[in-house]
C-alpha positions as CSV (number, residue, x, y, z in Angstrom):
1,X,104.4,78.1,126.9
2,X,101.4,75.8,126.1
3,X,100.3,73.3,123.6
4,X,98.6,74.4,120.7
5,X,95.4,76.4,121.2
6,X,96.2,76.9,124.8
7,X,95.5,80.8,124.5
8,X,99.1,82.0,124.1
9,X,99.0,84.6,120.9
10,X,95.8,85.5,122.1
11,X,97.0,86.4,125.5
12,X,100.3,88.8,123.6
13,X,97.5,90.1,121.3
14,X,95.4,91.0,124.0
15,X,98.3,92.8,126.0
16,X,99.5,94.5,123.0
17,X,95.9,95.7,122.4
18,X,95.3,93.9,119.2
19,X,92.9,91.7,119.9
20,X,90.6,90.2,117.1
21,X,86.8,91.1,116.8
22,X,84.5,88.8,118.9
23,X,87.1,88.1,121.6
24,X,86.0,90.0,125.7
25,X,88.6,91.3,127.3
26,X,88.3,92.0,131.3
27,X,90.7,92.7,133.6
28,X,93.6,95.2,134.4
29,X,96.9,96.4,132.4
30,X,99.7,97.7,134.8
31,X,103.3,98.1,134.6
32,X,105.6,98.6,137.7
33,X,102.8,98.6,139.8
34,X,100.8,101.5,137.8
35,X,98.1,101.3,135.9
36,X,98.5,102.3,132.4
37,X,96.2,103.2,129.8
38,X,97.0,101.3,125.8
39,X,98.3,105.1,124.4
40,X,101.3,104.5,127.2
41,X,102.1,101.1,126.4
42,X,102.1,101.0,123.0
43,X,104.6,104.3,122.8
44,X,107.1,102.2,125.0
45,X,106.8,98.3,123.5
46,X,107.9,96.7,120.4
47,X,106.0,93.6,119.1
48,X,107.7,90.5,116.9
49,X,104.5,88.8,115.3
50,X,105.0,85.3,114.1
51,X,104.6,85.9,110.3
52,X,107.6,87.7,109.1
53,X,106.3,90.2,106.6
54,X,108.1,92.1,104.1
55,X,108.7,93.8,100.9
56,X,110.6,91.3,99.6
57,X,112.0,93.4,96.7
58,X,114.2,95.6,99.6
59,X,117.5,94.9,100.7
60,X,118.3,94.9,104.5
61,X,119.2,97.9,104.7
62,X,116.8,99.7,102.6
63,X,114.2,98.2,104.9
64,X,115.4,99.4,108.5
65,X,116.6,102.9,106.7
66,X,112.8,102.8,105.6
67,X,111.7,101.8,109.4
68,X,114.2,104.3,111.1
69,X,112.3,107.1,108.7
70,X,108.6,106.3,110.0
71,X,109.6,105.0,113.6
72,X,111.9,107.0,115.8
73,X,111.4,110.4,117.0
74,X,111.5,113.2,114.5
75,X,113.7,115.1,116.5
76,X,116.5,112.6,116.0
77,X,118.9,114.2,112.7
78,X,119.4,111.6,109.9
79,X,123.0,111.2,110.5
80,X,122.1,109.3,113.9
81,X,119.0,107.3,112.3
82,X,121.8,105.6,110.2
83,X,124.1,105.4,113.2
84,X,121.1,103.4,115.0
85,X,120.5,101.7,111.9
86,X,124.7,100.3,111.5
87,X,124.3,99.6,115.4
88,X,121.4,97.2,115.0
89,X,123.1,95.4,112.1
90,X,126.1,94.4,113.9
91,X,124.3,93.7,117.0
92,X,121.7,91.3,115.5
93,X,124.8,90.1,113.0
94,X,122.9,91.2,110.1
95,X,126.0,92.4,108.6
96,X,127.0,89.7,105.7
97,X,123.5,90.1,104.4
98,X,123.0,94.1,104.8
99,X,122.7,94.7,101.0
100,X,121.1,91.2,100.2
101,X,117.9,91.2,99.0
102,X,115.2,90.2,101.8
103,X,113.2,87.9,99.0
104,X,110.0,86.7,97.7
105,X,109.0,83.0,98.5
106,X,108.8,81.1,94.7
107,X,109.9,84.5,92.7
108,X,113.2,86.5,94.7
109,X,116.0,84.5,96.4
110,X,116.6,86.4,99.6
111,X,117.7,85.6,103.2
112,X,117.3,82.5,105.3
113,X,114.8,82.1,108.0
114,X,117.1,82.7,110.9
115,X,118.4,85.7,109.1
116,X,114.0,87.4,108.3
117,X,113.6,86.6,112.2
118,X,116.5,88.4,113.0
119,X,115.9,91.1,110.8
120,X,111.8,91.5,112.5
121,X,113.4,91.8,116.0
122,X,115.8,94.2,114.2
123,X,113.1,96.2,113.3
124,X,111.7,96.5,116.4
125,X,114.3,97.2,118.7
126,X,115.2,100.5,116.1
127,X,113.6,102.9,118.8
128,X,115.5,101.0,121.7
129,X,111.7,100.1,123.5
130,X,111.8,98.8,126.8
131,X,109.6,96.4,126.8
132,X,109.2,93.8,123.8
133,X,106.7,91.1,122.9
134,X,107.9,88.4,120.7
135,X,105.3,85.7,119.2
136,X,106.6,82.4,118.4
137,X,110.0,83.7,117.3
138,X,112.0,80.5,117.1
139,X,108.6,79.3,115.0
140,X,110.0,77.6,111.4
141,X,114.1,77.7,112.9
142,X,116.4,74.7,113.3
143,X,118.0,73.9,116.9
144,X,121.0,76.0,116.1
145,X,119.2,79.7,114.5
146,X,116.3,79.3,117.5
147,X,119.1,79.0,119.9
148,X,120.7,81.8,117.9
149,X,117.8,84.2,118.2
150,X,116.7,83.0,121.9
151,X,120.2,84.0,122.6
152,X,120.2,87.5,121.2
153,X,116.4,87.9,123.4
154,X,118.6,87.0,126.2
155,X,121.3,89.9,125.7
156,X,118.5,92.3,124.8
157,X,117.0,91.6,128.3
158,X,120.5,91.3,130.3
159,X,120.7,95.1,129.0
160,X,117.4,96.0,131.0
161,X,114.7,94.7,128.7
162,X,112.0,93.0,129.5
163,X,110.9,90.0,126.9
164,X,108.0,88.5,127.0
165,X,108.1,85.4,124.3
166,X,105.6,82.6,123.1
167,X,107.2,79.3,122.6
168,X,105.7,76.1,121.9
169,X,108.0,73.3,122.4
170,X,111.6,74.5,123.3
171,X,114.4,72.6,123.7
172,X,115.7,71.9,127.1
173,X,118.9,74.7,126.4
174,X,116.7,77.4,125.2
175,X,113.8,76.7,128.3
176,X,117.3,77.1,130.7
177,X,117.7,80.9,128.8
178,X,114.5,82.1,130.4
179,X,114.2,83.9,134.1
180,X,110.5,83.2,134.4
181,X,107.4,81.0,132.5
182,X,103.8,81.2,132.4
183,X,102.5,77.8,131.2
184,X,99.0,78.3,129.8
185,X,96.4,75.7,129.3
186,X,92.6,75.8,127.6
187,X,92.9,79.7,128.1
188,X,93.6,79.5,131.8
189,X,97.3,80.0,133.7
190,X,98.7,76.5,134.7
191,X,101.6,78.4,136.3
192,X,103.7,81.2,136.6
193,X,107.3,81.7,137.9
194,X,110.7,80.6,137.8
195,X,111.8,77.5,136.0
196,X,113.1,75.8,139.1
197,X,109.5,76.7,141.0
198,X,107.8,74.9,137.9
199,X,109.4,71.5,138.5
200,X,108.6,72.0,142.8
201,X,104.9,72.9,141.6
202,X,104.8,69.6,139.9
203,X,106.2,67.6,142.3
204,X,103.7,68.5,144.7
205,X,101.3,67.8,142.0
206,X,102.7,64.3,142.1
207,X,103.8,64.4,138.2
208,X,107.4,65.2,139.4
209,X,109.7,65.9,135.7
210,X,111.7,62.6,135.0
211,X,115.5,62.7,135.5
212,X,117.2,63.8,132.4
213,X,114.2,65.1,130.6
214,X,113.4,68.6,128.7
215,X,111.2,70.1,131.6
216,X,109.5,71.9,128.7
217,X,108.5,68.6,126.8
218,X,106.9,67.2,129.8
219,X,105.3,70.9,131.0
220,X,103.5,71.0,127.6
221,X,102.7,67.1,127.6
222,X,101.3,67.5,131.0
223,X,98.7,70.2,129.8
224,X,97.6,68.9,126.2
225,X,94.3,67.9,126.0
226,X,95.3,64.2,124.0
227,X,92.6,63.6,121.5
228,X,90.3,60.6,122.3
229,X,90.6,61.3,126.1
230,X,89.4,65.0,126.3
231,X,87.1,64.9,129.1
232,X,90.2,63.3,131.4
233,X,92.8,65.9,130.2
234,X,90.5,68.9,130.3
235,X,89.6,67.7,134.1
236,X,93.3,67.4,134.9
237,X,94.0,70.5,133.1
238,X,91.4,72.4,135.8
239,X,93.0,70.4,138.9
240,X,96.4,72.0,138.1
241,X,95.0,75.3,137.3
242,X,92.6,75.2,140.4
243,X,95.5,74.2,142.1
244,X,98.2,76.6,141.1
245,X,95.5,79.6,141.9
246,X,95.7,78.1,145.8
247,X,99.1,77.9,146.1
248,X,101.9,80.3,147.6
249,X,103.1,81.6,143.8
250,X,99.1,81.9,142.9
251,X,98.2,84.2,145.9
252,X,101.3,85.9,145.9
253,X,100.1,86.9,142.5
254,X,96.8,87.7,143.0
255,X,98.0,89.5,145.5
256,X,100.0,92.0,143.8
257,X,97.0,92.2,141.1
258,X,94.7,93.6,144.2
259,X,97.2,96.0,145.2
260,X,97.4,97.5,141.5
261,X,93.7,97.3,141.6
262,X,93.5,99.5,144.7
263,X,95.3,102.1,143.2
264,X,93.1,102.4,140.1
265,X,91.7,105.5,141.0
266,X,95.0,107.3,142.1
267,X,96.8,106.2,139.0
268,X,93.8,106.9,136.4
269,X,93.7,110.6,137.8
270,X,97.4,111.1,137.4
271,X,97.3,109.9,133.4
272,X,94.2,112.2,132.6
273,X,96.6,115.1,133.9
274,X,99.8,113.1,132.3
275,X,98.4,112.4,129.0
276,X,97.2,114.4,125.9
277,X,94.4,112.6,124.2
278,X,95.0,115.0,121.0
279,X,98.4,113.6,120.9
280,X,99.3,111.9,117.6
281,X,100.2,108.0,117.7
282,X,102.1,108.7,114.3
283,X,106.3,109.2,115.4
284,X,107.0,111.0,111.8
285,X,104.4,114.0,110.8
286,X,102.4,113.7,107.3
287,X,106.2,115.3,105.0
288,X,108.1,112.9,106.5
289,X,105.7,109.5,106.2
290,X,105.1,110.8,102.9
291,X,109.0,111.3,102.0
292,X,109.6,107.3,103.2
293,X,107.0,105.6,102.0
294,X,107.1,107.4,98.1
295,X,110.9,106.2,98.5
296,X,110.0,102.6,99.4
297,X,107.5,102.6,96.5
298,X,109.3,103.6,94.2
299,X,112.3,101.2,94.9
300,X,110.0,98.1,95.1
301,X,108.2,99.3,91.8
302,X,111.8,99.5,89.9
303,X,113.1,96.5,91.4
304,X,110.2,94.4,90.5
305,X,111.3,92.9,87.3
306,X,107.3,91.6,86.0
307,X,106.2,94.6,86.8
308,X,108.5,96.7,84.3
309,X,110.7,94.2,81.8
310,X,107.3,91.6,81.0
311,X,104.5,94.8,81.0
312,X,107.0,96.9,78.6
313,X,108.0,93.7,76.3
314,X,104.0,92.6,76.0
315,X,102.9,96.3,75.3
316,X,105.6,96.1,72.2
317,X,104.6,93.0,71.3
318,X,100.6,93.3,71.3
319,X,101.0,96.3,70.1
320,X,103.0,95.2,66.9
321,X,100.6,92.5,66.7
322,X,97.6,95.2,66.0
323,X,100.1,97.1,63.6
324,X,100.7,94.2,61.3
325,X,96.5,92.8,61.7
326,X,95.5,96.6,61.0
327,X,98.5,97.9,58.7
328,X,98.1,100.5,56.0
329,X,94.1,101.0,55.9
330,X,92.6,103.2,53.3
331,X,90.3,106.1,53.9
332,X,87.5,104.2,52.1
333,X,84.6,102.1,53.1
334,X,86.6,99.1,54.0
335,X,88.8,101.1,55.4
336,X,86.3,103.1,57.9
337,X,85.1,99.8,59.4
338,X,88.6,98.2,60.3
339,X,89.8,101.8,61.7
340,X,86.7,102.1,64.1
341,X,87.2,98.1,64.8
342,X,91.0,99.2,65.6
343,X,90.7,102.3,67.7
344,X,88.2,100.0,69.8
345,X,90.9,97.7,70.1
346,X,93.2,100.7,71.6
347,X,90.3,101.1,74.4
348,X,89.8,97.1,75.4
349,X,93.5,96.4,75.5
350,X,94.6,99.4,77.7
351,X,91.4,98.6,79.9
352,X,92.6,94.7,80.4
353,X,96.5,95.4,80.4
354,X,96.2,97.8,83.4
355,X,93.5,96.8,85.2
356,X,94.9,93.3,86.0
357,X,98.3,95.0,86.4
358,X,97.0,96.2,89.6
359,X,94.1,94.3,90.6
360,X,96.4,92.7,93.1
361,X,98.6,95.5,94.3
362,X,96.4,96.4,97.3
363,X,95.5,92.8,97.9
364,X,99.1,91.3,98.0
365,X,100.7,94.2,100.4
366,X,97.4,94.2,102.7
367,X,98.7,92.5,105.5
368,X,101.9,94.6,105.5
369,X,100.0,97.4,105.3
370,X,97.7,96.8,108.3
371,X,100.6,95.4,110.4
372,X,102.6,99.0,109.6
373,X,99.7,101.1,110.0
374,X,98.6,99.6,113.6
375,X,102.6,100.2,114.4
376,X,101.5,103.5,113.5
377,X,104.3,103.7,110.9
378,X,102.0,105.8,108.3
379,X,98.6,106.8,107.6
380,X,96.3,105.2,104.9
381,X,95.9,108.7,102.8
382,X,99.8,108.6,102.6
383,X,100.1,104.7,101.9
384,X,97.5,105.0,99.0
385,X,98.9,108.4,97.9
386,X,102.3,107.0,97.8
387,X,101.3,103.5,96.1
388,X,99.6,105.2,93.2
389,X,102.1,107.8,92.8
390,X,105.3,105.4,92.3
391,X,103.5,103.4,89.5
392,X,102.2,106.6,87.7
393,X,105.4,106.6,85.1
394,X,104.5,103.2,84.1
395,X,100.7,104.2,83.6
396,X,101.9,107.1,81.4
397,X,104.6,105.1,79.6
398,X,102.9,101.9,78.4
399,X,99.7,103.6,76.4
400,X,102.7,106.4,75.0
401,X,104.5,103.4,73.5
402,X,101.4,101.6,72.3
403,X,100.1,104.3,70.4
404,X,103.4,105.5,68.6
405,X,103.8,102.1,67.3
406,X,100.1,101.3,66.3
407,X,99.3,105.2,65.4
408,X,101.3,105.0,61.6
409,X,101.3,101.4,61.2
410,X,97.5,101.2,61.0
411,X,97.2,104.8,58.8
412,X,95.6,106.9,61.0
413,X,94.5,110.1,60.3
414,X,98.2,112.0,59.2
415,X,98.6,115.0,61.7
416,X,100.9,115.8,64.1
417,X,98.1,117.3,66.5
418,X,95.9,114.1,66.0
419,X,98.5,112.1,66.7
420,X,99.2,113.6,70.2
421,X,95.6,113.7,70.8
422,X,94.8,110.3,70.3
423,X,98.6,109.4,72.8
424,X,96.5,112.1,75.4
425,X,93.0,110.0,75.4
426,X,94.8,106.7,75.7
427,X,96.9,107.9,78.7
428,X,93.6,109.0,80.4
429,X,91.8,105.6,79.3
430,X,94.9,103.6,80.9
431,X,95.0,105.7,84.3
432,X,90.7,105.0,84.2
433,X,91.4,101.6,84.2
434,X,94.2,101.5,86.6
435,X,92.0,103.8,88.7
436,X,89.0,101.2,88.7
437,X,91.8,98.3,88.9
438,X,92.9,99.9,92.2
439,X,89.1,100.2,93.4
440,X,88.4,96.0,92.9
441,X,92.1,95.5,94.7
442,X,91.1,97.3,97.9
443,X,87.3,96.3,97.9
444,X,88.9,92.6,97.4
445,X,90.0,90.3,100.5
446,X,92.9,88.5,98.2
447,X,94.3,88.1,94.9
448,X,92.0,85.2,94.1
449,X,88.7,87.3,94.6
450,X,90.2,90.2,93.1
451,X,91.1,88.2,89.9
452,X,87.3,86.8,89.6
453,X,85.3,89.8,90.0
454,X,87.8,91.8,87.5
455,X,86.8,90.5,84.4
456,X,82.8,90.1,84.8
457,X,82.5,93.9,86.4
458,X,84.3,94.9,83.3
459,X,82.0,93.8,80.3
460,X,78.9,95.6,81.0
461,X,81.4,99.0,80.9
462,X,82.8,97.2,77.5
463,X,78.8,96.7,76.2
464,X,78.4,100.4,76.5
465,X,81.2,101.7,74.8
466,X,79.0,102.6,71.9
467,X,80.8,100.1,69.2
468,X,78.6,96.2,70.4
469,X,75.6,98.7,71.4
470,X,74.6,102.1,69.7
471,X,74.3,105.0,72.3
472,X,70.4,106.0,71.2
473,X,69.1,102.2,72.1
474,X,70.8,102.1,75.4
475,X,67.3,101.0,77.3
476,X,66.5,103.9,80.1
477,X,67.0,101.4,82.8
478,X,70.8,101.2,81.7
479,X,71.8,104.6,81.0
480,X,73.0,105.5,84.5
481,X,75.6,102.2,83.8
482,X,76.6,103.6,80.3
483,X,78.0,107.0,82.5
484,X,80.4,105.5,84.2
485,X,81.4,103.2,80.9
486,X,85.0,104.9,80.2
487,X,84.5,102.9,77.1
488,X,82.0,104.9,75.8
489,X,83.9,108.5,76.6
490,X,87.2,106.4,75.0
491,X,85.6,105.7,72.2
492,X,83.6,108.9,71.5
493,X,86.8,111.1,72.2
494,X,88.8,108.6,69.3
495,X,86.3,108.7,66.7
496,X,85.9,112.6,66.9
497,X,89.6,112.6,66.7
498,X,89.9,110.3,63.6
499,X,86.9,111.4,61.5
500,X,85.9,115.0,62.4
501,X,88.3,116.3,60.0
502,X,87.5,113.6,57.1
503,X,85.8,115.5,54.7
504,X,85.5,112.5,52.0
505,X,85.8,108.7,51.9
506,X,85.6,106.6,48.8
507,X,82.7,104.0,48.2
508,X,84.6,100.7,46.8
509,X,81.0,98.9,46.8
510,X,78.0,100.6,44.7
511,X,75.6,100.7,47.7
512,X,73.7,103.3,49.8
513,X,75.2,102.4,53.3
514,X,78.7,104.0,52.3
515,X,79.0,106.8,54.2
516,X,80.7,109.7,52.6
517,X,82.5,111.9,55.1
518,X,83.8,111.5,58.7
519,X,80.9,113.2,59.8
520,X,78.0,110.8,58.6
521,X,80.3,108.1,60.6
522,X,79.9,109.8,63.8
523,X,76.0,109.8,63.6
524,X,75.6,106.6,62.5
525,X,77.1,105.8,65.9
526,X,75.5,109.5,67.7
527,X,78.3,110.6,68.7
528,X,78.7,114.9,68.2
529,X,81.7,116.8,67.7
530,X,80.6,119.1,70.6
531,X,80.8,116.6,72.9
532,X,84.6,115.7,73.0
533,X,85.8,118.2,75.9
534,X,82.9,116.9,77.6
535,X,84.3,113.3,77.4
536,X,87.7,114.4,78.3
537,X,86.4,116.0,81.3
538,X,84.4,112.6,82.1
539,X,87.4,110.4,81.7
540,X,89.4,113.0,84.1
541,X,86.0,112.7,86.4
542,X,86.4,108.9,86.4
543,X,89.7,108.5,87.5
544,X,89.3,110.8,90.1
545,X,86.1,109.2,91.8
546,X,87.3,105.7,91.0
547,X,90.7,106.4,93.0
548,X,88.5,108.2,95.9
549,X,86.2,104.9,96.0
550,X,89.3,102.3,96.4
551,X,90.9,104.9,99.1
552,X,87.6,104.6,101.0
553,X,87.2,101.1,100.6
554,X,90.8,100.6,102.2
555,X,90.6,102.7,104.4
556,X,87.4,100.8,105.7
557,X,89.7,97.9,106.0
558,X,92.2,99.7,108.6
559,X,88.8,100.2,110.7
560,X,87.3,96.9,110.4
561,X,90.8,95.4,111.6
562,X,90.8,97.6,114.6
């Protein structure tokens, strides 16, 4: 316990080994009198972060079917994985809400707050650990669901448990649930050990708890630093500190910290022979992560109602919208300047559609991600493999749909093996764009930043596309951007497809600039009929490196939180 700031999520993270950047770390991590190294503890502990993070589109039993995939042993046969699963349901009386819908704040109704807390420690306590860390888990809870979930703490540790929890201001019931406290203050320990030791501490202190008080009130009162009198609090803050190390419950402490400390050497021998440093920190091999996480994908991608109902009914609709603009052109020379203005269209509106369909897909589930990953839940190859694979259908799908609609309402040119063509380029120029939509979403730190560096990355790609610039007066300096335009190999590859076959076009204005076959319209914009496969091969190029960049630049992002 402590005020705010006194050091307390700092202290958890640093015994759970996820300590921030920036923050020294010195002393000794034992358990039952043995020195253990972080690959032990971690195998053996469970930790219950404050923010409750989710996939909101899940139900509750999707998400700890997903969890009992990726986090108990793999030697454990599915039938008892859903046994465990049942078994921590009822015990954490999850069982009126098992098929409800955990819930997006502002978009999906889901559960209460008493009911996500429950369901993080239900999460945890999956692989039955031993130990469990819980930060701040009555954080956001009325009286009644904190004493609830203090309560269910309590049995977990009358079973043989041992919970170590963060609380800032309990009441005086929930402070009586608890065998032992460690009250913190500006970083430093105040005082650790029972509850009634705490109040005979004080005493002698001379700041004896009232009659009829919450001892927990006045513990954290007692070591606030109370703005406009910090130099007095911060002095009395060291008193009690200074004290508490000099007293019986201090040295008895310290103590037992220099008799852990004497057998360092002993017990650091016996874990180099214990231990396999090769050992992987991942409980489910590469099959089986890859098996859960595809599944959980996938069901968060079909139970995501934007994502499918609004991008399907706006592809029909812009779509149309072209149709009706561009409907029934001529192959003459009016017609030869809306078609090329059309076909452009198909490039820019497949580009913008998918790119911001995704920009924040990486951004939105990062901190899920990283929390899962440091669990070691999954690996980042399989997480990005996974993510990209669910949504695939829906990058193949939309640009199908557009083009059958716009393909014979604007005229284009009449064969079957045309028409498939052009349906085969648009696929590739959606998944380019998707691919370099998932490369600004993991280079990005949020949605916001992701959403402001989309659209001005974008239009020096769309100024090389060969329809705003001619190819041949690309200046030199430039010409390294214009390869990786997939405008440019879009619009090439749609252009050889509609005009390479044209062998006449009607003039409908007596003047020289009329060109007279499909072929005089693809040098005035120097394109070649020889270079299509090559474009085809380019667009296949870009999705592949622009998908390799973004895995790169999250996985950077698992190191950096490290």
């Amino acid at each position: 316990m402590g005020a705010s700031g006194a050091g307390k999520t700092t202290l958890l993270n640093t015994l759970t080994f996820r300590s921030t950047r920036g923050v020294l770390m010195s002393g000794l991590m034992a358990a039952n009198g043995q020195r253990i190294s972080p690959g032990v503890l971690t195998s053996r502990m469970a930790y219950v972060q404050q923010d409750d993070l989710f996939v909101g589109t899940l139900t509750v039993m999707e998400h700890l079917m997903f969890q009992a995939m990726v986090r108990m042993d793999r030697q454990i046969p599915r039938e008892q994985r859903i046994k465990r699963v049942n078994e921590v349901v009822d015990e954490l009386a999850l069982s009126k809400c098992r098929n409800t819908v955990i819930g997006v704040p502002g978009r999906v109704k889901g559960l209460s707050g008493g009911e996500m807390k429950r369901l993080s420690l239900a999460s945890e306590i999956l692989t039955d650990p031993p130990l469990m860390f819980c930060d701040e888990p009555t954080s956001g809870l009325d009286s009644f669901m904190a004493h609830q979930v203090v309560s269910i703490l309590k049995t977990l540790a009358a079973r043989g448990k041992t919970v170590v929890a963060t609380l800032h201001q309990p009441s005086s019931e929930l402070f009586a649930l608890f065998d032992k406290i460690l009250l913190m203050a500006e970083g430093r320990i105040a005082f650790m050990g029972s509850t009634e030791q705490a109040c005979s501490f004080f005493k002698t202190l001379g700041a004896a708890c009232p009659t009829n008080y919450n001892p927990a009130d006045y513990f954290v009162q007692m070591l606030a630093v109370v703005p406009g009198r910090e130099l007095a609090c911060k002095q009395a803050i060291n008193t009690t500190c200074d004290t508490f190390q000099r007293s019986e419950y201090g040295m008895r402490i310290a103590l037992e910290a220099e008799t852990v400390h004497g057998e360092f050497e002993d017990s650091l021998k016996r874990l180099k022979h214990s231990e396999n440093p090769c050992r992987s920190p991942y409980k489910a091999n590469w099959y089986e992560q890859f098996r859960a996480v595809l599944w959980r994908s996938w069901l968060s991608v079909i139970k995501e109602p934007i994502l499918i109902k609004v991008r399907l009914l706006q592809t029909i609709m812009v779509s149309l919208l072209i149709g009706v603009i561009y409907f029934g052109q001529q192959m003459d020379q009016d017609g030869v300047m809306n078609i090329n203005g059309a076909l452009f269209i198909f490039l820019t509106n497949m580009t913008f559609q998918n790119v911001f369909a995704v920009i924040n897909v990486f951004c939105a589930e990062l901190p899920i991600f990283l929390r899962e990953h440091r669990n070691g839940m999954y690996r980042t190859d399989v997480y990005f493999i996974c993510k990209t694979l669910a949504e695939a259908p829906i990058f193949l799908a939309v640009p199908l749909i557009f083009t059958v609609v716009v393909y014979p309402m604007i005229g284009l040119y009449p064969d079957v093996k045309h028409f498939f063509v052009a349906c085969a380029i648009a696929v590739l120029v959606a998944n380019v764009a998707t691919s370099f939509g998932y490369l600004i979403s993991c280079i990005s730190n949020g949605i916001s930043m992701a959403l402001s560096v989309g659209p001005p990355v974008i239009i020096p790609f769309l100024l090389f596309g060969g329809f705003f610039l001619n190819t041949a007066s690309v200046p030199f300096y430039f010409e390294w951007l214009s390869y990786l335009s997939w405008f440019r190999y879009g619009n090439e590859a749609l252009l050889i497809n509609q005009w390479s076959d044209v062998d006449f076009i009607a003039c409908t204005r007596n003047n020289v600039t009329c060109p007279k076959s499909g072929h005089m319209i693809l040098e005035t914009y120097n394109f070649r009929e020889d270079g299509f496969w090559m474009d085809i091969v380019c667009l296949f190029a870009l999705i592949v490196a622009f998908r390799f960049l973004a895995f790169l630049a999250l996985l950077s992002k698992t190191y950096r939180s490290k």
